[in-house]
Wavefront OBJ file of the C-alpha trace (Angstrom):
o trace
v -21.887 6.948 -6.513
v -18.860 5.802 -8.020
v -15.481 7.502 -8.414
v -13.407 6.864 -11.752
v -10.963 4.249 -10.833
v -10.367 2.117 -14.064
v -10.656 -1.272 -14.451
v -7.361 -2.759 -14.834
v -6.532 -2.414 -18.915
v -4.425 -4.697 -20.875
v -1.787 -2.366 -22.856
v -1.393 -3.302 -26.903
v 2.085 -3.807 -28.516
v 4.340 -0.889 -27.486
v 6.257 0.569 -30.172
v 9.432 -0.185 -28.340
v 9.557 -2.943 -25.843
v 13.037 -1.884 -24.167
v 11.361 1.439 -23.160
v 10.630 2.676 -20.130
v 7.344 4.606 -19.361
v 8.550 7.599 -17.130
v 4.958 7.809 -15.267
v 4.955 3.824 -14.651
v 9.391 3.646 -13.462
v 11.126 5.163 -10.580
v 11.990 8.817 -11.318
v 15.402 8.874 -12.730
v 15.164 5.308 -13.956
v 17.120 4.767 -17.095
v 18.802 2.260 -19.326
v 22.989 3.091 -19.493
v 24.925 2.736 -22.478
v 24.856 -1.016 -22.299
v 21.201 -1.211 -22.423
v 21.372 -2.553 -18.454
v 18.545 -0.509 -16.493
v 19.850 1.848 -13.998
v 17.495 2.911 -10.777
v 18.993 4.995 -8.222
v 22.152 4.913 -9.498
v 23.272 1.183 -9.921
v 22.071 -1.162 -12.503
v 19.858 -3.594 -12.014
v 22.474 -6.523 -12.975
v 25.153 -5.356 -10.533
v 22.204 -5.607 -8.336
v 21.219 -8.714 -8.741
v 24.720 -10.616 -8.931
v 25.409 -8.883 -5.731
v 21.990 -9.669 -3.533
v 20.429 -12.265 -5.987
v 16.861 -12.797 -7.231
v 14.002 -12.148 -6.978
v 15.105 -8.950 -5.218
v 12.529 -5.931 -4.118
v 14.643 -2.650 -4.882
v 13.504 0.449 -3.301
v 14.568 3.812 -4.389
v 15.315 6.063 -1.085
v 15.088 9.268 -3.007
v 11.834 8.637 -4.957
v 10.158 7.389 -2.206
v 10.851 10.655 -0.008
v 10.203 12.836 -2.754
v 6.708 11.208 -3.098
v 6.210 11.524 0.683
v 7.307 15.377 0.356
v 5.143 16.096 -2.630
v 1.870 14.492 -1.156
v 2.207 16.111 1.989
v 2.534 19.683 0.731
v -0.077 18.774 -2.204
v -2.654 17.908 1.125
v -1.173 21.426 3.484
v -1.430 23.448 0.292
v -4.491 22.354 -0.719
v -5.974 22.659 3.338
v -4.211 26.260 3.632
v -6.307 27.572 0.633
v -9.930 26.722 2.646
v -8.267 27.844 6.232
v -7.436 24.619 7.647
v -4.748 21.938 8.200
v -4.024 18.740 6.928
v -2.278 15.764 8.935
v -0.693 12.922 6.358
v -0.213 9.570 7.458
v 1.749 6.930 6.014
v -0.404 3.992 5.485
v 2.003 1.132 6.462
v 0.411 -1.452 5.498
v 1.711 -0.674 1.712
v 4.926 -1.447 2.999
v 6.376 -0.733 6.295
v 9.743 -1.553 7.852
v 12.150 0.300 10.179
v 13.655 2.254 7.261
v 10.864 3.035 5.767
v 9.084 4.537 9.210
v 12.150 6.818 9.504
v 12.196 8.159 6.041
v 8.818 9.386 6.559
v 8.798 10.599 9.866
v 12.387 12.718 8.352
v 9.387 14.009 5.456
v 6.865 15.453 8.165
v 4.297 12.173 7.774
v 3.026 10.865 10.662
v 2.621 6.805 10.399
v -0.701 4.848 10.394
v -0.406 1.226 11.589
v -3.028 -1.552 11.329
v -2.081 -4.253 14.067
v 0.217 -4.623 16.328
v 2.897 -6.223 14.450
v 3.146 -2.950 12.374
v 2.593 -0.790 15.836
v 5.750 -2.462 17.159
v 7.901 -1.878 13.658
v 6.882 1.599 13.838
v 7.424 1.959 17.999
v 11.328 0.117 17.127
v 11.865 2.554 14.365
v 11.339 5.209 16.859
v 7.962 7.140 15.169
v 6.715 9.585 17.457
v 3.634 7.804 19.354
v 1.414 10.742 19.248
v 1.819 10.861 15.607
v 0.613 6.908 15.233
v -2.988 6.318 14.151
v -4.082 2.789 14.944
v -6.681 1.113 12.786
v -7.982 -2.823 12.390
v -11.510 -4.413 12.461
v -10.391 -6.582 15.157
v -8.242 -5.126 17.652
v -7.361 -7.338 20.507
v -7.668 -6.341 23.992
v -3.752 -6.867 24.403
v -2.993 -4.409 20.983
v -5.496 -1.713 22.455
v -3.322 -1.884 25.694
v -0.180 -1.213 24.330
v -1.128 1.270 21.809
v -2.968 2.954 24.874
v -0.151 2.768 26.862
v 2.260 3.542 24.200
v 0.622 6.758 23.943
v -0.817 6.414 20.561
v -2.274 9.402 19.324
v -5.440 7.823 17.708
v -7.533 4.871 17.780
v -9.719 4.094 14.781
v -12.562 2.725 16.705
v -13.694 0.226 13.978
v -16.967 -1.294 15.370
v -19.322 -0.564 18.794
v -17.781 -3.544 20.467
v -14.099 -1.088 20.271
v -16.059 1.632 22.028
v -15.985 -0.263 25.500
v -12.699 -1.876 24.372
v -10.928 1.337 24.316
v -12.695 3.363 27.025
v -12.023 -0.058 29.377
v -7.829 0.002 27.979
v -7.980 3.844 28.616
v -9.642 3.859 32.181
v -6.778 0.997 33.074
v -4.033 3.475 32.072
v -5.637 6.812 33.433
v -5.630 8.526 30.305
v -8.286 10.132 27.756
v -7.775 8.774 24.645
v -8.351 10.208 21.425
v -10.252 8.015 19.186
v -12.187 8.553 15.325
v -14.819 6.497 14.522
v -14.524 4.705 10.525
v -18.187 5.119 8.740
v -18.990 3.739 5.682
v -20.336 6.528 3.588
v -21.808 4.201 0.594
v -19.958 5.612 -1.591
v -17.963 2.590 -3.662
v -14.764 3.332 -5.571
v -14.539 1.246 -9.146
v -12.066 -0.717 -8.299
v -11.913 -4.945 -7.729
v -14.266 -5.838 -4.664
v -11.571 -6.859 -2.243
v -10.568 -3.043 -3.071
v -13.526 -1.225 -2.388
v -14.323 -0.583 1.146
v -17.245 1.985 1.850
v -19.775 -0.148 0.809
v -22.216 -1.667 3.729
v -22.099 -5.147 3.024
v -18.161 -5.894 4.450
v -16.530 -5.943 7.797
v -14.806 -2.262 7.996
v -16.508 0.416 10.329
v -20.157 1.513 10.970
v -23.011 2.475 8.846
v -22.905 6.121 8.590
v -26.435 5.944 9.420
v -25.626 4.861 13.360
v -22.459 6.966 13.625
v -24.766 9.518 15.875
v -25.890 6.710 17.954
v -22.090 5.624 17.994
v -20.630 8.685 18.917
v -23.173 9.710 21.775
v -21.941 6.458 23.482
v -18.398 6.928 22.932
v -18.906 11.003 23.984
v -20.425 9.186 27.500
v -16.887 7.798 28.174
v -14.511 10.333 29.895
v -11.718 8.277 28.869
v -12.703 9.119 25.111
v -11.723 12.063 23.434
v -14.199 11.619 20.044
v -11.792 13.872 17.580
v -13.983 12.969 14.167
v -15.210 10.717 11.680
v -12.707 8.246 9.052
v -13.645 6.864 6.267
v -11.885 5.374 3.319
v -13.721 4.547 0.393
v -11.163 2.147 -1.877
v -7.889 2.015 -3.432
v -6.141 2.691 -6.776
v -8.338 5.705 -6.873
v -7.151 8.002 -9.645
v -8.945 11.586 -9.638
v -11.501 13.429 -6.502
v -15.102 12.209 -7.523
v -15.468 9.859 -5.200
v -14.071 11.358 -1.980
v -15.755 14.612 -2.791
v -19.093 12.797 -2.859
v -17.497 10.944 0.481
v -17.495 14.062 1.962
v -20.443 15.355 0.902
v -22.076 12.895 3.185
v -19.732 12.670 5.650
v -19.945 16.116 6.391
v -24.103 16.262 6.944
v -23.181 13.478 9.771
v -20.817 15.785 10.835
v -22.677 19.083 10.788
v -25.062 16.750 12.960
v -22.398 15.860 15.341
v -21.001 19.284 16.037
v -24.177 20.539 17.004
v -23.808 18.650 20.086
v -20.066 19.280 20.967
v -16.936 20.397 18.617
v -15.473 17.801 16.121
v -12.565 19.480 14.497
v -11.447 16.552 12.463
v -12.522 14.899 9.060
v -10.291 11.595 7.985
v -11.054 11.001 4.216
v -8.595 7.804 4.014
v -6.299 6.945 1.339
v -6.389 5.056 -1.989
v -5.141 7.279 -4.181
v -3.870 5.551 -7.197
v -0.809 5.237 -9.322
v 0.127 3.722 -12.666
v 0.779 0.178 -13.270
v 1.050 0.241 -17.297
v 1.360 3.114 -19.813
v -2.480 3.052 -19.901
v -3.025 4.109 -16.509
v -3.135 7.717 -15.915
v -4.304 9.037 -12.586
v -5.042 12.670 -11.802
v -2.054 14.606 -10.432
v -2.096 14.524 -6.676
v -1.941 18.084 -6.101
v -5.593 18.097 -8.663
v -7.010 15.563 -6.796
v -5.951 17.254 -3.057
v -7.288 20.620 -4.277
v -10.778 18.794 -5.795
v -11.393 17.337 -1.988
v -10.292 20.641 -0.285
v -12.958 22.763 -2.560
v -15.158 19.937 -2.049
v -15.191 20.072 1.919
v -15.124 23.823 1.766
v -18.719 23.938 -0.366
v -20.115 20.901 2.330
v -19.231 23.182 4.958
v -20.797 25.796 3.650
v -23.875 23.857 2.709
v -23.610 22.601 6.224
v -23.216 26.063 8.305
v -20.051 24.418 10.175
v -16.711 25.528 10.252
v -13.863 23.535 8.009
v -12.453 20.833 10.068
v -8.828 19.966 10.069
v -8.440 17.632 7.742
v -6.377 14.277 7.606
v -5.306 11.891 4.699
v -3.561 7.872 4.534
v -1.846 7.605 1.458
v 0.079 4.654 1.135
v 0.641 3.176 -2.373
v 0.723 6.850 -3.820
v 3.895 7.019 -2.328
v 6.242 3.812 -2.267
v 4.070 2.193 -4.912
v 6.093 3.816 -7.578
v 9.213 4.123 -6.033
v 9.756 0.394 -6.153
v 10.762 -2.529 -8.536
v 11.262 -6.471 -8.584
v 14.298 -8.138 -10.301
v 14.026 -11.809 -11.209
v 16.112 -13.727 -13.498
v 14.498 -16.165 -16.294
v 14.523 -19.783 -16.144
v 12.042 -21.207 -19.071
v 10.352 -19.597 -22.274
v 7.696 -21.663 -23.434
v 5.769 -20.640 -26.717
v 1.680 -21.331 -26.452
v -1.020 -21.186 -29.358
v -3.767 -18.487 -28.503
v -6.428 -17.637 -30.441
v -5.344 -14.303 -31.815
v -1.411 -16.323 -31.959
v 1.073 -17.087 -29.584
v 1.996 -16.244 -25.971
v 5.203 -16.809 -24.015
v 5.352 -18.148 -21.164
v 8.463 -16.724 -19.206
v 9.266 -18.558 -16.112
v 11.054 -16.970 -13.517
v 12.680 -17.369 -9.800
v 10.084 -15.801 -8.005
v 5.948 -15.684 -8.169
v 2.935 -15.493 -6.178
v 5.295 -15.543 -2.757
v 6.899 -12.528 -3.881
v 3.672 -10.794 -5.848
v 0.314 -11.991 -5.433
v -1.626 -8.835 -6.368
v -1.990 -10.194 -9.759
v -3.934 -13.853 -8.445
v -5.553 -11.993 -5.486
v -6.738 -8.425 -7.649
v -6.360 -9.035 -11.323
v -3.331 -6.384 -11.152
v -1.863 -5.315 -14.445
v 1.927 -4.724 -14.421
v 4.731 -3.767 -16.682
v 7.908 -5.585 -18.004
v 11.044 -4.903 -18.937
v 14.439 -6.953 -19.724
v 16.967 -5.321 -17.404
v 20.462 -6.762 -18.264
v 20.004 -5.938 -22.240
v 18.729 -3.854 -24.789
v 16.834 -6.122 -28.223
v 15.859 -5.184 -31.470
v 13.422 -7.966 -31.772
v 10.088 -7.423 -32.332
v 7.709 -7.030 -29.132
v 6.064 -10.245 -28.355
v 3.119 -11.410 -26.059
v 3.667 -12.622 -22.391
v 2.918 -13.856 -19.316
v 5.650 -13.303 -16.425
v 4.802 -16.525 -14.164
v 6.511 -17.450 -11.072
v 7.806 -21.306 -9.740
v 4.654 -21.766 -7.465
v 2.498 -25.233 -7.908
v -0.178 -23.172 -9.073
v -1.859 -22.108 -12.535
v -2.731 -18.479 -11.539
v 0.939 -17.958 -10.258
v 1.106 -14.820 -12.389
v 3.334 -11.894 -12.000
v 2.718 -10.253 -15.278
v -0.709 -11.572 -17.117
v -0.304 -9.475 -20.335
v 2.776 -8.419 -21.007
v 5.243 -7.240 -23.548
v 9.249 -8.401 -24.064
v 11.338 -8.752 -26.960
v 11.228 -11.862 -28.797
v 14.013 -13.435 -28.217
v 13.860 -13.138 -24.365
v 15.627 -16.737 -22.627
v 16.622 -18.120 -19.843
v 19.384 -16.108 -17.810
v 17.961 -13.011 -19.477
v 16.925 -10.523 -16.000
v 13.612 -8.419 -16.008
v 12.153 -6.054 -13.978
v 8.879 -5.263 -12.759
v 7.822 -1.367 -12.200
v 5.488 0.010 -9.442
v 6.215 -3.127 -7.049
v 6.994 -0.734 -3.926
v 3.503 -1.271 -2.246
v 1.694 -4.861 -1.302
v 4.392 -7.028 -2.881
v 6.590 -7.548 0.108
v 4.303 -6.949 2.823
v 1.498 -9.711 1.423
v 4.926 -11.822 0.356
v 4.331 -16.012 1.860
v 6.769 -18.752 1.852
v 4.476 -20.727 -0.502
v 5.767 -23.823 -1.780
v 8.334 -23.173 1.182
v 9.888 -20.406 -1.208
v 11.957 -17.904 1.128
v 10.889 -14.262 0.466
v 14.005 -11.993 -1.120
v 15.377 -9.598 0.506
v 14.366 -5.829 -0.024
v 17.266 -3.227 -0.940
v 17.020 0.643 -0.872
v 18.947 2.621 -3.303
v 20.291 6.415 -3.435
v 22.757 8.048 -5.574
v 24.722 4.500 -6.478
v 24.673 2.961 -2.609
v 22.595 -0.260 -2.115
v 21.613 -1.055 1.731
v 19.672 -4.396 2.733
v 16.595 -2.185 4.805
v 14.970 -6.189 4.996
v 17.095 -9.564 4.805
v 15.954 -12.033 2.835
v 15.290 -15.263 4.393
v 16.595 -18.393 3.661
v 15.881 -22.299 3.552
v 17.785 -22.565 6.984
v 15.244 -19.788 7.790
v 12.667 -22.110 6.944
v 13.683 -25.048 8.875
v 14.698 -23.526 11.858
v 10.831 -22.413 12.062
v 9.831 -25.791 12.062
v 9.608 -27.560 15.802
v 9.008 -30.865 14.390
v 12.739 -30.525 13.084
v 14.151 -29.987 16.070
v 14.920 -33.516 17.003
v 16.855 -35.418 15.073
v 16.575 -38.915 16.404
v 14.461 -40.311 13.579
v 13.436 -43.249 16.180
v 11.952 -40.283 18.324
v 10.376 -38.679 15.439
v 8.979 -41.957 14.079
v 7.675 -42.528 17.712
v 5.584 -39.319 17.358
v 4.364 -40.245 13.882
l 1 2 3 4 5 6 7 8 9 10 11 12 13 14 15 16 17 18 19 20 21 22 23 24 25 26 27 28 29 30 31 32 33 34 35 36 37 38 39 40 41 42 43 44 45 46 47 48 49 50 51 52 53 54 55 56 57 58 59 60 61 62 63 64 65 66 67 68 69 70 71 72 73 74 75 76 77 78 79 80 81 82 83 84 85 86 87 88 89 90 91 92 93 94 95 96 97 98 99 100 101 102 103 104 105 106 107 108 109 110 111 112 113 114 115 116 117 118 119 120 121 122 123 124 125 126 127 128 129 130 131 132 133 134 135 136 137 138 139 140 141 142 143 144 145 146 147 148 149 150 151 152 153 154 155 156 157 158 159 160 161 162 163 164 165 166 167 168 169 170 171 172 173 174 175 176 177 178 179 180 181 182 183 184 185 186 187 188 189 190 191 192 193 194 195 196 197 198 199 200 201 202 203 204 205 206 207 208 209 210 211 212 213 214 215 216 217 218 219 220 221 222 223 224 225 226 227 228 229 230 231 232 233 234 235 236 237 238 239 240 241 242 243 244 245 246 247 248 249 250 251 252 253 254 255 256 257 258 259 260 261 262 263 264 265 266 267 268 269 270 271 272 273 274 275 276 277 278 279 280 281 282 283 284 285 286 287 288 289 290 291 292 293 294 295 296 297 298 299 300 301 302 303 304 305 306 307 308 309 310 311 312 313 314 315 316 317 318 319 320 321 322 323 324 325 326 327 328 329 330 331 332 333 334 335 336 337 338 339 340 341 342 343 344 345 346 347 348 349 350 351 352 353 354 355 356 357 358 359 360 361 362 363 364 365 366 367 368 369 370 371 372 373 374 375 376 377 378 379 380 381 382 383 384 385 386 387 388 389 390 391 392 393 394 395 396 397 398 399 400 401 402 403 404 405 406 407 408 409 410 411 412 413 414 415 416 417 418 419 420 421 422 423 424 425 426 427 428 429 430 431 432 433 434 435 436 437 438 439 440 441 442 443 444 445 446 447 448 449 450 451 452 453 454 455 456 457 458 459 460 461 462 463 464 465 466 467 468 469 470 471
């Protein structure tokens, strides 16, 4: 079974190439009378002379709103079959301090995936019962101090983490509650990294063990078994998949509660957003209502009661919210076969964006500091990197006469830009910058070549006789 994600499509020649797609920008985003583009109040080129490029910018109030409107679409749509829904921020879109207290302030609780992002969301001051704590590989150290950190939930990823966790618990004196990730075999159509419910990868169980599973974890009375997880993909755009998800999920289940009460169900995240004016994902409030009538009719099937219900959207919610300034250095014209491209070189690349190498991603363009009346023309946004798949934009559109100096932006940047950002070529990663009604705040510094050195021990002398000694 197969939900509808689309493969990535390649836009044709917009009509306009200065406009902006209000599904694909930040809310509000607009162009002011000077043609500069304007997101949260400040335009991009004020932006950019004051914090330089490339530069992730962040706006506050879309992201919030997001986090507001996907939370009520899950409660609304749990309320209308008689149960509850807990939303979790999946971090690992993008997670920093700020970013943990905006949605904490929205009524999210936080879902971490090591213990790097455990300890950013810990700092940030995220309520430790409201943490979920997932990973494949879990070491004994991060299972202590989530344990003792009072983490609400463990995602128990694999039968090895059953002992793990009971052992971390026992230590501590506590009963901890734990979920156990399944993978139902149902496969979201999405790129192959993306999809994760299929057997043959290294997330979770096979649903077929999970009864074996959960009678040894329900032997541990440091274990609190609370339900099943799984998550079937990402950039998922309308219900079909997790309802058929859930179908199964929920026979396992039925199973399960014959035995003892499990009054949770964890369908994951995923849910998908649009990259390009071709992309057009359900609504989230149609897709939350198509799972809750979905789980409701299992249930029934099943002769079990409707579990409380919990959801890890991640990308659904800064995804959009965020953009990427970079200025131009090159424009290079290049014979196709259908034509010509251009190649537009800019400050930034693969260290700041690697989606597009690693998935295939599909983004959209825009110049920033100007408005053009040339005619659209065919490009490729490519970054500084030593590499020939150092793409940030593989088929684009910009106004002929883009140059050098000329500033763009790239929409929909908010999620798995900065958090899978590298210092590649020894490229420092920019800084990120949140902005609200026309105030910028730095909510991550960018680093720095001194940044860079100072990282490297073999620098730390400088008697070259002392380092030649070594050589």
């Amino acid at each position: 079974m197969s939900s509808s994600a689309p493969v990535p499509v390649r836009p044709g020649a917009p009509d306009d190439a200065n406009a902006l797609a209000p599904h694909v920008w930040p809310e509000g985003a607009h162009r002011d009378a000077a043609g500069r583009l304007v997101v949260g109040g400040l335009d991009a080129a004020a932006l950019a002379a004051r914090f330089g490029t490339p530069l992730y910018v962040v706006d506050e109030r879309v992201a919030r709103a997001r986090a507001v409107r996907v939370r009520s679409a899950f409660e609304s749509a749990a309320a209308s079959i008689g149960t509850t829904a807990t939303v979790y921020y999946a971090g690992k879109a993008f997670l920093s301090g700020a970013i943990v207290r905006w949605m904490s302030a929205e009524g999210l609780s936080i879902d971490v995936a090591t213990g790097g992002e455990l300890a950013v969301a810990l700092a940030a001051g995220a309520d430790p019962a409201r943490i979920g704590f997932h990973g494949n590989n879990k070491s004994v150290r991060e299972i202590d101090r989530a344990v003792d950190a009072g983490v609400g939930t463990i995602i128990l990823d694999s039968e090895i983490e059953v002992g793990r966790v009971a052992e971390a618990a026992a230590r501590a004196r506590r009963v901890q509650r734990v979920r156990l990730r399944v993978n139902s075999g149902v496969h979201a159509s999405t790129h192959d990294f993306l999809a994760t419910a299929h057997e043959d990868q290294k997330f979770g169980v096979p649903l077929a063990d999970a009864v074996r599973v959960v009678r040894d974890i329900r032997s541990r009375p440091s274990l609190d078994f609370v339900g099943l997880h799984c998550h079937i993909g990402s950039q998922i755009f309308d219900a079909a998949g997790f309802a058929e998800s859930a179908e199964r999920l929920l026979a396992v289940h039925a199973e399960l509660a014959a035995s003892a009460p499990v009054p949770e169900l964890n369908l994951g995240g995923g849910f998908g957003i649009a990259y390009t004016e071709a992309d057009d994902p359900r609504p989230i409030e149609v897709i939350a209502d198509g799972i809750a009538t979905a789980v409701a009719d299992a249930c029934r099937r099943q002769g079990v009661p409707v579990p409380r219900l919990a959801f890890e959207p991640g990308r659904s919610i800064i995804g959009p919210a965020g953009i990427t300034l970079y200025t131009v250095g090159t424009v290079k014209a290049v014979p196709t076969d259908d034509g010509w491209r251009h190649y537009v070189s800019v400050d930034g690349g693969m260290s700041d964006n690697i989606r597009t190498a690693l998935y295939g991603a599909q983004y959209t363009v825009r110049l920033a500091s100007r408005v053009s009346e040339a005619p659209p023309a065919l490009v490729r946004v490519v970054g500084k990197h030593c590499e020939s798949g150092d793409i940030v934009v593989d088929h684009g559109w910009l106004p002929h006469d883009v140059a050098p100096g000329d500033l763009l932006a790239v929409a929909a940047t908010g999620a798995y830009c900065w958090s899978l950002a590298s210092n590649y070529n020894h490229v420092p990663r920019p800084p990120v910058v949140a902005v609200s009604d026309g105030v910028a705040c730095v909510i991550v510094r960018g680093e720095t070549e001194e940044d860079l050195l100072a990282r490297d021990a073999s620098l730390d002398d400088h008697d070259d006789d002392a380092r030649g000694a070594t050589a």
